[in-house]
C-alpha positions in Angstrom: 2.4 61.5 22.4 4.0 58.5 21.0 1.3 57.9 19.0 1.7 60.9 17.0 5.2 60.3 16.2 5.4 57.1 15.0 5.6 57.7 11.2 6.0 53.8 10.7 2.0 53.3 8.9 2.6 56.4 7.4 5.9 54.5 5.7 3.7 51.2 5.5 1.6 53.0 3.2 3.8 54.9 1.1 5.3 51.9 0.0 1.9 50.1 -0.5 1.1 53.2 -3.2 4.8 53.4 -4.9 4.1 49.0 -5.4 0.4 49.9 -6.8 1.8 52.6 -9.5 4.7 49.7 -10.4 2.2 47.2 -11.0 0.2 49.4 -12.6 2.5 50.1 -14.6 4.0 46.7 -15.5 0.6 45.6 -16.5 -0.1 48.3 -18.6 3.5 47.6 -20.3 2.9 44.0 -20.6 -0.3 44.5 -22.4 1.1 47.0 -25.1 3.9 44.9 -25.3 1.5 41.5 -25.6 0.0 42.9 -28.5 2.6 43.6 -30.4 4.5 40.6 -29.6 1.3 38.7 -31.1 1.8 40.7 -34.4 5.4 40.1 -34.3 5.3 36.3 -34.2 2.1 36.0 -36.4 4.6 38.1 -39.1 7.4 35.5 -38.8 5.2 32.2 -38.9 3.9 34.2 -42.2 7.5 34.3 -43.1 8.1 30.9 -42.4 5.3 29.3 -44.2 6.0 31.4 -47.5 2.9 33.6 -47.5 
């Protein structure tokens, strides 16, 4: 009967899940954000050289 009360895996993997989705998340945000950060600085070295 204890067995069945013990929530504490259930708990375990809820927060394994809600971490997944974050990553997920942050690596999908990094990327778009990589990108554009690429065209950003490749804009201003144009600027700085004069072209």
């Amino acid at each position: 009967m204890r067995i069945l009360n013990d929530v504490r895996g259930a708990t375990a993997i809820e927060y394994g899940l809600i971490a997944a989705l974050i990553s997920m998340a942050a690596i999908i945000a990094f990327q778009m954000l990589g990108l554009s950060l690429v065209d950003t600085l490749g804009t201003l070295t144009n600027a700085m050289r004069g072209v």
